[in-house]
N, C-alpha and C positions, 0 to 999 in steps of 0.2 A: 432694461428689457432689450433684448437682443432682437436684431431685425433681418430680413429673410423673406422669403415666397411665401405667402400665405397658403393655406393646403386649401383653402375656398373662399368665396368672398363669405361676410356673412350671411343668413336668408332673415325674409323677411320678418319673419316671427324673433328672431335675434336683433333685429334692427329697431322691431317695436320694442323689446325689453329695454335695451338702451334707453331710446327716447322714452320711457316710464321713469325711469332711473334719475333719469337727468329731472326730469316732471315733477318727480317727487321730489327732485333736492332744492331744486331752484325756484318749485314758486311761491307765487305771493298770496296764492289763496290761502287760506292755512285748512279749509277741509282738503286739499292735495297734497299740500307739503306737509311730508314727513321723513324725517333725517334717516331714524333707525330703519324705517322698512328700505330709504335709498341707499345705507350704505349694504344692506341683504340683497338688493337689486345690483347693483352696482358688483361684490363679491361675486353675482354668477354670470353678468356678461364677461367678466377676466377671465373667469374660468372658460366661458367658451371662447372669447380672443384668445386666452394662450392655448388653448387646446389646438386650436384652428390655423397657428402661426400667424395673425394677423399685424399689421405693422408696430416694430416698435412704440413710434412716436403715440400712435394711439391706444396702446399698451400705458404706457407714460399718463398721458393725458387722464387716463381710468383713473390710474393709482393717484394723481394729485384730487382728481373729484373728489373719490372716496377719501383723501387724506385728509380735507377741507371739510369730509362731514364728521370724520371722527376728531377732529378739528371741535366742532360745533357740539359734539356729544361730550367735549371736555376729557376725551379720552387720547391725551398725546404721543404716549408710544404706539397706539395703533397706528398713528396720523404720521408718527418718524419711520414707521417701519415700510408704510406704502411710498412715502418721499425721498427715503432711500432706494426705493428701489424702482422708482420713476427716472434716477438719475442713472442709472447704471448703463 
């Protein structure tokens, strides 16, 4: 992911989808964790990061989350194609 001036920060409503995203991948409850709806979660804060020019490194950071759930969903080319391109 290329890095640059953000065109905004993110707001708040984009900041809670985030932290849903993460909620749902990471926890230990399991009526909260859920993989599939996090990496659904996760696919539309990138969309608004890269829409919004927000910093690479946490462009990067997305794509390894989500790479680590499709990771989990046993699904590896999703998980090589977001890890390649967290390293860019």
């Amino acid at each position: 992911p290329t890095g640059g001036k953000a065109e905004r920060p993110p707001t708040k409503e984009e900041i809670e989808l985030l932290q849903k995203s993460f909620a749902t991948f990471y926890s230990s409850n399991p009526s909260v964790r859920n993989v599939p709806q996090a990496v659904e979660l996760l696919g539309k804060c990138l969309t608004i990061w890269e829409d919004t020019k927000q910093s690479g490194d946490e462009i990067a950071g997305l794509l390894r989350v989500r790479g680590d759930a499709y990771m989990e969903l046993r699904q590896p080319l999703d998980a090589e194609k977001d890890y390649a391109k967290a390293i860019e």
